[in-house]
Backbone as XML, in Angstrom:
<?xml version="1.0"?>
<chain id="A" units="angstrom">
  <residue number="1" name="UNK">
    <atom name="N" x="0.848" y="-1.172" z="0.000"/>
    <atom name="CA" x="0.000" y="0.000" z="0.000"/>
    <atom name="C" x="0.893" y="1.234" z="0.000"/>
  </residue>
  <residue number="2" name="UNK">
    <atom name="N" x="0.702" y="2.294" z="-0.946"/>
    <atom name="CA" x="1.386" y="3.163" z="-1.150"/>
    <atom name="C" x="0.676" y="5.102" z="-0.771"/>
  </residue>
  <residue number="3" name="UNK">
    <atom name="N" x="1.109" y="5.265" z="0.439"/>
    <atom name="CA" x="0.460" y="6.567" z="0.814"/>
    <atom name="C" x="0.559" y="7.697" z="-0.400"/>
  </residue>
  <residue number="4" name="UNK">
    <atom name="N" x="-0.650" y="8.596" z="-0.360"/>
    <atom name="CA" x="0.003" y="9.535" z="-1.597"/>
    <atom name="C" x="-0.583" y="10.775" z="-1.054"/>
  </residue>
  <residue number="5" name="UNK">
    <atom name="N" x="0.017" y="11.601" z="-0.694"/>
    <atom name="CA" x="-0.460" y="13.194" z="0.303"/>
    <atom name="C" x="-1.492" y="14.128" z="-1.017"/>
  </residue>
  <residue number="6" name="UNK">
    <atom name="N" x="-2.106" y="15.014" z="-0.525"/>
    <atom name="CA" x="-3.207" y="15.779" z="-1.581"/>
    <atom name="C" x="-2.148" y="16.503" z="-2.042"/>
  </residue>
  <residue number="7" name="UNK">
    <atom name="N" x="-1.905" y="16.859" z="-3.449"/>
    <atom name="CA" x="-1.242" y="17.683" z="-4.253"/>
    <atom name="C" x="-0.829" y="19.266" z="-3.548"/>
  </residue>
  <residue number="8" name="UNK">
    <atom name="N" x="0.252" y="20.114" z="-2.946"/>
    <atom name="CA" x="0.386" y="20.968" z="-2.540"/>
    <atom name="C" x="0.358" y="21.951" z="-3.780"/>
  </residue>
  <residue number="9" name="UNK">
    <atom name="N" x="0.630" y="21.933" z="-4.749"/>
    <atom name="CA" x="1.082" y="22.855" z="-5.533"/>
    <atom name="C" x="1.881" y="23.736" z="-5.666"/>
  </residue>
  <residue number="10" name="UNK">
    <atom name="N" x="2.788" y="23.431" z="-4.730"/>
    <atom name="CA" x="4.102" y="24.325" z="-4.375"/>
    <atom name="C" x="5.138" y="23.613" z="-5.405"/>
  </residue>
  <residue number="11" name="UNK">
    <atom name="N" x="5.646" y="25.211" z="-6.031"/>
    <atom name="CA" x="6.560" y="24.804" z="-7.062"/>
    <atom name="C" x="7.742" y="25.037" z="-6.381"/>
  </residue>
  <residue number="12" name="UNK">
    <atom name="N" x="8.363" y="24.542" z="-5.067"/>
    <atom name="CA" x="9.358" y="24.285" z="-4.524"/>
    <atom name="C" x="9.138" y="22.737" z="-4.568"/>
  </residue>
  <residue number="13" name="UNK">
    <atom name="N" x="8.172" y="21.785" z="-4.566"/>
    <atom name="CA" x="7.665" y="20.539" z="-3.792"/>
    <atom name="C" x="7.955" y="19.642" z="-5.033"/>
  </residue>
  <residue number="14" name="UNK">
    <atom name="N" x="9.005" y="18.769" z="-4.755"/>
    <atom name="CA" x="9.813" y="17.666" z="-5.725"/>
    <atom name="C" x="8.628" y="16.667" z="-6.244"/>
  </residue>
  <residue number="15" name="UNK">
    <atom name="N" x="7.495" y="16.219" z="-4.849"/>
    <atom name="CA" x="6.702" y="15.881" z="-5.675"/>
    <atom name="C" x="5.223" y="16.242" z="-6.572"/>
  </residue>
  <residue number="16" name="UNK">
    <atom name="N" x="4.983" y="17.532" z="-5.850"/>
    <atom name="CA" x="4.011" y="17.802" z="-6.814"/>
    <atom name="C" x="4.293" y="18.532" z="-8.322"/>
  </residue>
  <residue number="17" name="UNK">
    <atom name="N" x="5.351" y="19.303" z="-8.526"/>
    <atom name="CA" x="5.783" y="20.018" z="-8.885"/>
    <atom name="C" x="7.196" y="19.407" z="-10.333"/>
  </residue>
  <residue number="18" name="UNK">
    <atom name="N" x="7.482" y="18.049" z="-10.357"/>
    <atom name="CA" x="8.494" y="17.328" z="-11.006"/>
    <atom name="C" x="8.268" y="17.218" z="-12.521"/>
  </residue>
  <residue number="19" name="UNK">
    <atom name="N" x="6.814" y="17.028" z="-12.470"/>
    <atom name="CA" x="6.407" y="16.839" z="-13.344"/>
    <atom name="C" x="6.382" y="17.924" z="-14.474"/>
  </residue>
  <residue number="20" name="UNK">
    <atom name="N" x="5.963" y="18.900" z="-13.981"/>
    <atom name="CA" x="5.575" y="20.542" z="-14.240"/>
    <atom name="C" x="6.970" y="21.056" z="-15.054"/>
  </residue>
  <residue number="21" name="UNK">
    <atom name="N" x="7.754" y="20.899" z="-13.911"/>
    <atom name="CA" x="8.987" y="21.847" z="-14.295"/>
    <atom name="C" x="9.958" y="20.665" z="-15.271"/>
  </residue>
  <residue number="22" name="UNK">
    <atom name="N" x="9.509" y="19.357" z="-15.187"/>
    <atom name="CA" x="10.783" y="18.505" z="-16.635"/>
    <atom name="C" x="10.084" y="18.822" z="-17.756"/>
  </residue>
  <residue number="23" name="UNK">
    <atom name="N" x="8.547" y="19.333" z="-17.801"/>
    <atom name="CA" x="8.432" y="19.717" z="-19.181"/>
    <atom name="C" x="8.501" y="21.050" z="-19.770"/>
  </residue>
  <residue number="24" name="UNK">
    <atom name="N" x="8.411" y="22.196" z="-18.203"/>
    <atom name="CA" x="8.921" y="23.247" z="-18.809"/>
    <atom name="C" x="10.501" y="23.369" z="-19.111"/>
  </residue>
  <residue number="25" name="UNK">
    <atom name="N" x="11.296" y="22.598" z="-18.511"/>
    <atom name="CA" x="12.651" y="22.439" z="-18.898"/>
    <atom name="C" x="12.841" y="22.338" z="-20.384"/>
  </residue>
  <residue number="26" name="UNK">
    <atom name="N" x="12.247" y="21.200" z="-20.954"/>
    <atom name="CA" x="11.982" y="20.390" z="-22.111"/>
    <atom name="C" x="11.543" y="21.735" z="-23.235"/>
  </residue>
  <residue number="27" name="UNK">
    <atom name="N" x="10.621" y="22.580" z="-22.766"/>
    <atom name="CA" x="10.070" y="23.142" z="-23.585"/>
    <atom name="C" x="11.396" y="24.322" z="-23.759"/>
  </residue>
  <residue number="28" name="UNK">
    <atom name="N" x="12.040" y="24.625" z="-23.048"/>
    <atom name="CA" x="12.610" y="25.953" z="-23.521"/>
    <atom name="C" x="13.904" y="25.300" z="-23.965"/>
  </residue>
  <residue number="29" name="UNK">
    <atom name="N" x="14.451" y="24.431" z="-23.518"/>
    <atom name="CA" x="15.757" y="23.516" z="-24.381"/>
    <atom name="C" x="15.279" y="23.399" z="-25.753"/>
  </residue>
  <residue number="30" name="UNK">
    <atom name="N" x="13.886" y="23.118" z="-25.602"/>
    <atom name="CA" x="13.970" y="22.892" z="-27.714"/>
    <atom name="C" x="13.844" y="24.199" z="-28.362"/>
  </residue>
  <residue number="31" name="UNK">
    <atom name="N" x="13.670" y="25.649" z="-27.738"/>
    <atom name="CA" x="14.023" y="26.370" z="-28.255"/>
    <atom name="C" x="14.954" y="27.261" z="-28.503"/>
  </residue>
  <residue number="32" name="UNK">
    <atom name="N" x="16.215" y="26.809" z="-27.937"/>
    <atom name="CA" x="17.552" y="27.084" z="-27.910"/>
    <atom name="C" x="18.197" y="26.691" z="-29.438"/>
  </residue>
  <residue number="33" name="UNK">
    <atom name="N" x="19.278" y="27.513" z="-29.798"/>
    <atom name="CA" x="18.992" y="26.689" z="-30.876"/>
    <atom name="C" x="20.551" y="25.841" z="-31.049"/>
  </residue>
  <residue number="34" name="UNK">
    <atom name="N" x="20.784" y="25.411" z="-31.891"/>
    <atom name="CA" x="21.838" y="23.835" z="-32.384"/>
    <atom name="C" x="23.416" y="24.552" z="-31.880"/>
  </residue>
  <residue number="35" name="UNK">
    <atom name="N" x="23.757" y="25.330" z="-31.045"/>
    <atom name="CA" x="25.230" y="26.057" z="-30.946"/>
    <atom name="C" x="25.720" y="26.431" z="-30.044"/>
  </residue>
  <residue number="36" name="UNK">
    <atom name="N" x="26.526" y="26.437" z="-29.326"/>
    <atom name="CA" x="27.590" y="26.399" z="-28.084"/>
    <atom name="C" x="27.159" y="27.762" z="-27.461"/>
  </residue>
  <residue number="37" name="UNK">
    <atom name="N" x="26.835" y="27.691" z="-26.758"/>
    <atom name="CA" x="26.622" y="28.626" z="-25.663"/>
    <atom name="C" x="27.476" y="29.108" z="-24.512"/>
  </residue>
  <residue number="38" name="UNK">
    <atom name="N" x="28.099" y="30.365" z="-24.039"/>
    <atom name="CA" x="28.937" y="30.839" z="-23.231"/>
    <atom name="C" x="28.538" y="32.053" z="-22.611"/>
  </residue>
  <residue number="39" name="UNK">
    <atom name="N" x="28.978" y="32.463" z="-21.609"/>
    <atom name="CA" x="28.946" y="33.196" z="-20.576"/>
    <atom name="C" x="30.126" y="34.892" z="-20.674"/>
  </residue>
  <residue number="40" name="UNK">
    <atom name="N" x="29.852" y="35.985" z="-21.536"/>
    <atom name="CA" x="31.199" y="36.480" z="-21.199"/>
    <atom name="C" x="30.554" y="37.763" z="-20.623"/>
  </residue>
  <residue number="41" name="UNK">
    <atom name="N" x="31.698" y="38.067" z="-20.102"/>
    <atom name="CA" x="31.200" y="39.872" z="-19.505"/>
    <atom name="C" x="32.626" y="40.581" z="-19.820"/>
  </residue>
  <residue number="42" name="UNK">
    <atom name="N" x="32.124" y="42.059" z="-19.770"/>
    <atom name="CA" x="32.715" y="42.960" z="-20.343"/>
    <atom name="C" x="33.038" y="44.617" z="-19.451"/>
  </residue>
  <residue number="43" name="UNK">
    <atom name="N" x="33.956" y="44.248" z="-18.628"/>
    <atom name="CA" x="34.761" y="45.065" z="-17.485"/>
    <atom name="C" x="34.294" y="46.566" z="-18.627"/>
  </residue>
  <residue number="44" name="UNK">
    <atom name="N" x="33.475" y="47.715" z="-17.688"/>
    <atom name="CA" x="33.428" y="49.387" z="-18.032"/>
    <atom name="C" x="34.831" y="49.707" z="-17.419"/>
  </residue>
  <residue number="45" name="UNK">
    <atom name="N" x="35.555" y="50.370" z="-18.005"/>
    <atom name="CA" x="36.747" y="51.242" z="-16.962"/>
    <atom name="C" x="35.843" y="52.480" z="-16.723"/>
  </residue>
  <residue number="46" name="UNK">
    <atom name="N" x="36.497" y="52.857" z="-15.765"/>
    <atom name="CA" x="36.341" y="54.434" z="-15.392"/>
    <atom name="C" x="36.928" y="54.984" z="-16.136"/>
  </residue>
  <residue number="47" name="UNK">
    <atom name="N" x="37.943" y="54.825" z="-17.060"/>
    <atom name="CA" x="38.520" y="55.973" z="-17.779"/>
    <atom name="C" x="37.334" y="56.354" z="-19.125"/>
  </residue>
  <residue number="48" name="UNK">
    <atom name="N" x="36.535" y="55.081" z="-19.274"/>
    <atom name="CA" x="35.791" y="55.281" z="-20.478"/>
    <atom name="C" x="34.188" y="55.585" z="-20.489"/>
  </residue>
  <residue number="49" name="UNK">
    <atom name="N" x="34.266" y="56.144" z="-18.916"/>
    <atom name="CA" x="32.572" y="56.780" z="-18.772"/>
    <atom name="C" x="32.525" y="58.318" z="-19.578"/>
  </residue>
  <residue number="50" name="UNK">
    <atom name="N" x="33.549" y="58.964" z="-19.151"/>
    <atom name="CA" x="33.516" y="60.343" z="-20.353"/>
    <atom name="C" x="33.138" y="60.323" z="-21.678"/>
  </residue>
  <residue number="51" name="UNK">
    <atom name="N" x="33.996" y="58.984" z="-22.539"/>
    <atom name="CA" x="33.803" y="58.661" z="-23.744"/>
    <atom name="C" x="32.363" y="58.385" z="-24.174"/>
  </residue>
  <residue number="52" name="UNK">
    <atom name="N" x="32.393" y="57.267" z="-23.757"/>
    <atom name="CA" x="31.132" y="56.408" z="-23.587"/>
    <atom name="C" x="29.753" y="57.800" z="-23.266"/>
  </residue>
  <residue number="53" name="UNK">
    <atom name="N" x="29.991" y="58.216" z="-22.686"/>
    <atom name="CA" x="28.529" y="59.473" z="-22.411"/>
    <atom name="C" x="28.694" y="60.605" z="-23.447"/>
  </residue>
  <residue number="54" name="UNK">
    <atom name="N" x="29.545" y="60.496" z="-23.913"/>
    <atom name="CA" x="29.893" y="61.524" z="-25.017"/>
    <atom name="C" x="29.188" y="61.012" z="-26.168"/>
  </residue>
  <residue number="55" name="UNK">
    <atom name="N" x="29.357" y="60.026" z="-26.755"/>
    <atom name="CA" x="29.140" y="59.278" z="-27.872"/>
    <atom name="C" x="28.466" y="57.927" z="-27.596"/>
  </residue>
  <residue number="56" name="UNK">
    <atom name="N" x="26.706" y="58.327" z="-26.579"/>
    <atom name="CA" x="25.991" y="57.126" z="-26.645"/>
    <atom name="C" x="25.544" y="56.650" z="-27.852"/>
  </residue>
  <residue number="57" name="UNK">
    <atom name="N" x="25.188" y="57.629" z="-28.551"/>
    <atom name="CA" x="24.682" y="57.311" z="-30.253"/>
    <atom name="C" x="25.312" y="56.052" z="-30.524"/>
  </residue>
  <residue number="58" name="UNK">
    <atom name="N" x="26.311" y="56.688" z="-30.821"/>
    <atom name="CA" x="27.457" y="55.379" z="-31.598"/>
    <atom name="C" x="28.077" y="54.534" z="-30.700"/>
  </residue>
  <residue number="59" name="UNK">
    <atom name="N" x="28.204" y="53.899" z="-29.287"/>
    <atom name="CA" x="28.999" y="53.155" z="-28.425"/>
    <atom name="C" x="28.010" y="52.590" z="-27.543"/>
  </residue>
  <residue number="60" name="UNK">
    <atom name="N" x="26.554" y="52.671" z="-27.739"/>
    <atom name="CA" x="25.414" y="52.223" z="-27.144"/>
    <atom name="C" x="24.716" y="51.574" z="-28.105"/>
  </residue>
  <residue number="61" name="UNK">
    <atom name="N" x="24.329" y="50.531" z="-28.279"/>
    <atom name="CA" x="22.837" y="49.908" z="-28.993"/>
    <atom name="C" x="21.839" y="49.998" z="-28.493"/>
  </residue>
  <residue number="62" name="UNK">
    <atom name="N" x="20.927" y="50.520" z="-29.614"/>
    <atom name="CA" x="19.766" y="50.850" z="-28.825"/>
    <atom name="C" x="18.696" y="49.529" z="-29.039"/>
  </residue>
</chain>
């Protein structure tokens, strides 16, 4: 005999909740698309806030 508690619906809760989130996993992996993915960031100096505010036009994307 296998106890089974009423559904909490807490999307912290491994078991109500497992189900939910492997297919929202599922769903946004297939829309990634076929290519290596990385992480970079890009250090502002202080020397280049003058510049940079001078010429947002051109050194900003809008």
């Amino acid at each position: 005999m296998d106890v089974s508690f009423n559904s909490c619906r807490n999307r912290h809760c491994p078991k109500c909740q497992h189900s939910v989130q492997q297919e929202w996993v599922e769903a946004q992996m297939s829309k990634l698309l076929p290519v290596g993915y990385f992480h970079s960031f890009l250090r502002s100096f202080q020397e280049l806030n003058t510049l940079v505010l001078q010429n947002q036009a051109l050194l900003i994307p809008s």
